[in-house]
N, C-alpha and C positions, 0 to 999 in steps of 0.2 A: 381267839377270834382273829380271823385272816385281815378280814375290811372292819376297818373304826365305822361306827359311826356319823351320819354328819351332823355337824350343831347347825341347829336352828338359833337364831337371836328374835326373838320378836323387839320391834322398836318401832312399835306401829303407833304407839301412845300418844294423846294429846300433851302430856308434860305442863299441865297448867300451872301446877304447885311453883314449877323449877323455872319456868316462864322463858327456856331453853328445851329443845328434846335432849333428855338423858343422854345419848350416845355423844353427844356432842361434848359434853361438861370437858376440862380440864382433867389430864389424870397425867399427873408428872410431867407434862408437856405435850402428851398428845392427846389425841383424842379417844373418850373411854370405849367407844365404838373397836377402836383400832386396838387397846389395849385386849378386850375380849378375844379381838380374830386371835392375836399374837399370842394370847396363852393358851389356845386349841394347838401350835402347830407342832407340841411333839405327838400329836398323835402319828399312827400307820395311815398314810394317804388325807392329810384331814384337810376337809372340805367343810365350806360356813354358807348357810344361806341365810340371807338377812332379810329379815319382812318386815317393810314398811309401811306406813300408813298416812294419819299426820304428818303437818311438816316436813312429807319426801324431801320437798324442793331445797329445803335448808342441810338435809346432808347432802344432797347431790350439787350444791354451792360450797359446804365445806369439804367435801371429797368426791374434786373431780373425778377420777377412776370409777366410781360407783353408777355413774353413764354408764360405761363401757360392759361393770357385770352384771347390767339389764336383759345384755344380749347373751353374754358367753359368760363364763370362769372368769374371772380377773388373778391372778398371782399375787397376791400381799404377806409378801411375809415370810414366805413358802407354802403359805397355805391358797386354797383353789376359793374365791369369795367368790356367789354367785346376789345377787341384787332381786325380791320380787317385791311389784305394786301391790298392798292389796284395796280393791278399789272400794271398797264397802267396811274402812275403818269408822266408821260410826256403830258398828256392830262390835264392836269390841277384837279383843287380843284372838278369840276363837276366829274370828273371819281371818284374819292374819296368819294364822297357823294354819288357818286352811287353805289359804292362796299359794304357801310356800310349800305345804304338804303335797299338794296338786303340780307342783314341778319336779319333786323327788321322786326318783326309780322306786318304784312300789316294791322292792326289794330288801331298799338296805333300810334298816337301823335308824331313830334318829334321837339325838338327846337337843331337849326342851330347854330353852334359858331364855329369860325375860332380861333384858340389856340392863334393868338397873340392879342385879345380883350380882354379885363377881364371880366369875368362873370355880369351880372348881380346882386345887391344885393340883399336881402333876398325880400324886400317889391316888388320892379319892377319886381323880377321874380315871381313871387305871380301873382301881374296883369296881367304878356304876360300870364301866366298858365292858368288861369281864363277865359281869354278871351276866346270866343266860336268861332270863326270865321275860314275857311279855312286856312288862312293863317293873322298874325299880326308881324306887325314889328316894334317893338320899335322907338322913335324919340323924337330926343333932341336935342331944338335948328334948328328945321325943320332939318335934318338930318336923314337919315335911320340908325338904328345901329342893333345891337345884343342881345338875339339869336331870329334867327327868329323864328317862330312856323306856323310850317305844319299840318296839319288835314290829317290822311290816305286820303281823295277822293281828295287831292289835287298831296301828294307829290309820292301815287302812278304812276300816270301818269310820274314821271321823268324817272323811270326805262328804257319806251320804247325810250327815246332818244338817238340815233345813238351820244355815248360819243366823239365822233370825228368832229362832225358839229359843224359849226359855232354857231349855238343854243341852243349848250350846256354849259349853263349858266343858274345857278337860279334867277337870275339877270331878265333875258331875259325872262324865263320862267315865272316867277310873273307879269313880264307888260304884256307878253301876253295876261295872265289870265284876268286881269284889263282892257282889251282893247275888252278881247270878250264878257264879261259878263257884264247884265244892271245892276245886282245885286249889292248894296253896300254893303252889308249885307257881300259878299263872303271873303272881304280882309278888315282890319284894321290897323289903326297906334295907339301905345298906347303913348301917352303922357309921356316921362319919366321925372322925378325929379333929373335923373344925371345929376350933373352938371360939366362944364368941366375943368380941373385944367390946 
């Protein structure tokens, strides 16, 4: 594959349990937000768009730069972070991924991560990269996990869903997919080597 991918973080969450937003917590010293960008940046050209919701104002107080990739790119890392609002996080993680979906080139690629998952390691995000399919989803241990990887002719189609239905769920959205088409070819599961602690 020429162009990676770009990862999405969703961290649009209320975090009530943690009574902090997740991206925020502790992680060896910085912040776990920051530790995510950082283990995307060996990809080829990797680029992060972060979708917020909840509690904007608390990472844009803990990480002033993230003002600045509202507007543009910011550089963190080596990698290119871009920052979207989404303004209708009371509709859940689906309006999030579609406020940030609506800012990415209808072209490329993009892999799915929920900020309180850990990224992928270097080898496993290599394979979902690779992988040529509409849509693949990691799995370990028969388990569905992270990130997923969309193909534009897939995750285009999410943009037209009315973010308020019931159907609005990529969840929902993916078994559809798998239930309309005879295709196997269209979705895969990559076998991963995480193992679970």
């Amino acid at each position: 594959m020429d162009e990676s991918p770009i990862l999405i973080l969703l961290a649009g969450g209320k975090s009530t349990r943690m009574g902090s937003p997740k991206g925020l917590l502790n992680f060896h010293g910085t912040l776990w937000i920051l530790e995510q960008i950082s283990r995307f940046k060996h990809v080829k050209n990797p680029k992060v768009y972060i979708g917020l919701g909840y509690d904007n104002e608390r990472y844009f107080e803990a990480i002033l730069w993230f003002t600045e990739a509202l507007d543009d790119f910011y550089d963190y890392d080596g990698v290119e972070v871009k920052v979207v609002l989404n303004k209708y996080p009371k509709l859940g993680s689906f309006s999030t991924l579609q406020a940030v979906l609506d800012k990415v080139d209808i072209n490329t690629a993009v892999l799915i991560q929920p900020i309180d998952v850990p990224l992928a390691d270097e080898q496993n995000l290599a394979i979902i990269i690779n992988e040529n399919n509409n849509i693949v989803i990691p799995n370990c241990d028969s388990k569905n996990g992270h990130p997923v990887k969309l193909k534009p002719e897939f995750w285009n189609t999410l943009l037209s869903i009315d973010r308020s239905s019931k159907e609005a769920r990529l969840d929902l959205q993916i078994k559809s997919t798998k239930l309309s088409t005879e295709k196997k070819s269209n979705k895969s599961k990559i076998n991963s080597t995480i193992s679970k602690k």
